[in-house]
C-alpha positions in Angstrom: 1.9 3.7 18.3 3.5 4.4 15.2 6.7 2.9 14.0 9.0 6.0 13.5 13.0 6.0 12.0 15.1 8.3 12.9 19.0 9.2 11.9 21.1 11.3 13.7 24.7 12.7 12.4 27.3 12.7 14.9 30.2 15.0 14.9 33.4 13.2 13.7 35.9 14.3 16.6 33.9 12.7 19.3 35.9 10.0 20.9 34.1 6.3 21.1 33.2 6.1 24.6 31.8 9.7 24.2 29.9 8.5 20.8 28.2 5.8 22.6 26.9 7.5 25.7 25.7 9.9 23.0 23.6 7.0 21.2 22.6 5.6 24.8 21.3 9.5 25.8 19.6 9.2 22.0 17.7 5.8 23.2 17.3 7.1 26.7 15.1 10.0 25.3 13.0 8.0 23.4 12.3 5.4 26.1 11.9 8.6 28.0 9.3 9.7 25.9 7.5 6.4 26.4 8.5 4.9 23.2 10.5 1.3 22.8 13.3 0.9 20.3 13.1 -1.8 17.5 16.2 -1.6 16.3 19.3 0.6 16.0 22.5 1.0 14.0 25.8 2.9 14.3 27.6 2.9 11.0 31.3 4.3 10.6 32.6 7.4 10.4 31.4 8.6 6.6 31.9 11.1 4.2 29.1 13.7 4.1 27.4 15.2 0.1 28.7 18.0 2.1 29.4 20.2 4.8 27.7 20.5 7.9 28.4 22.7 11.0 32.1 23.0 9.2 32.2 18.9 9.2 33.0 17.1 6.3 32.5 13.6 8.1 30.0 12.2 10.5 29.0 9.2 12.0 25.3 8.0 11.0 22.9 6.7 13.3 19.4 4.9 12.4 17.4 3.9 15.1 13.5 2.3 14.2 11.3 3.0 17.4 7.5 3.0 18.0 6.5 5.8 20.3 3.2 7.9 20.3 2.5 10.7 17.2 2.2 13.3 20.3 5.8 12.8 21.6 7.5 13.1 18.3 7.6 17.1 18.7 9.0 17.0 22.0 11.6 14.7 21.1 12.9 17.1 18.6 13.0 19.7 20.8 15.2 18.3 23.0 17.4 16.4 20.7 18.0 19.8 18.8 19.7 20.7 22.2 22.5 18.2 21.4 25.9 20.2 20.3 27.0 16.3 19.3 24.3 16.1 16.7 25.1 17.7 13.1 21.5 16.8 11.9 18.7 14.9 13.0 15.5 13.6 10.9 12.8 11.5 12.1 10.1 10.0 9.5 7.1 7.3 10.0 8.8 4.0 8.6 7.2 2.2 6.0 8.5 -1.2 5.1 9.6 -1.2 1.4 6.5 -3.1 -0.3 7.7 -7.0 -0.7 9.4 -7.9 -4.2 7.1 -10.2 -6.5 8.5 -13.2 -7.2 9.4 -13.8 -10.7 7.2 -17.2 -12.2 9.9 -19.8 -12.7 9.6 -20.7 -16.3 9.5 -24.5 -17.2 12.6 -25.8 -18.7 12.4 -26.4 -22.5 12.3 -30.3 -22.6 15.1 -31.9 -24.7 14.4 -32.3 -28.3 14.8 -36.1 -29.6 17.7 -37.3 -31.4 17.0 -38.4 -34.8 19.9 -41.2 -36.2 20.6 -40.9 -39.9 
């Protein structure tokens, strides 16, 4: 299984409880599709680069999942079903590459005092 993220734009005007059974229904299809969810965040209501489906807002989802390369497709399909969803995208996640730690350079040792 491949580790896949995926973010999903929510329409604005949804109301909160309807927002979350929409991100519940989101993980329930891809548990449905036999996949298991690493990790997943629901960020604010945010201003779009512009506008979708007549929305100038949305509320992003990213949810990191491992599921099989076959099941991706399907789980398109039926995610563009979703009137809730503005947009949807779902990418093979690769970790940024680790940061190399700068060498710490010695510190300059203290020059001696010379007395006149």
């Amino acid at each position: 299984m491949k580790l896949y993220e995926g973010m999903f734009i929510l329409r604005p005007d949804l109301p909160e409880d309807q927002t979350k059974k929409i991100v519940e229904g989101i993980s329930s299809e891809i548990t449905k599709a036999g996949g298991t969810i690493a990790e997943s965040t629901l960020s604010p209501k945010q201003r779009l680069a512009y506008k979708v489906r007549k929305h100038d807002d949305g509320y992003c989802l990213v949810v990191r999942f491992r599921v099989e390369q076959a099941a991706v497709e399907g789980l398109n399909k039926r995610l563009r079903m979703n009137q809730d969803l503005l947009r949807h995208m779902i990418v093979v996640y690769t970790p940024p590459p680790a940061r190399p730690v700068p060498p710490v350079a010695p510190a300059p040792a203290p020059e001696p005092v010379v007395s006149a």
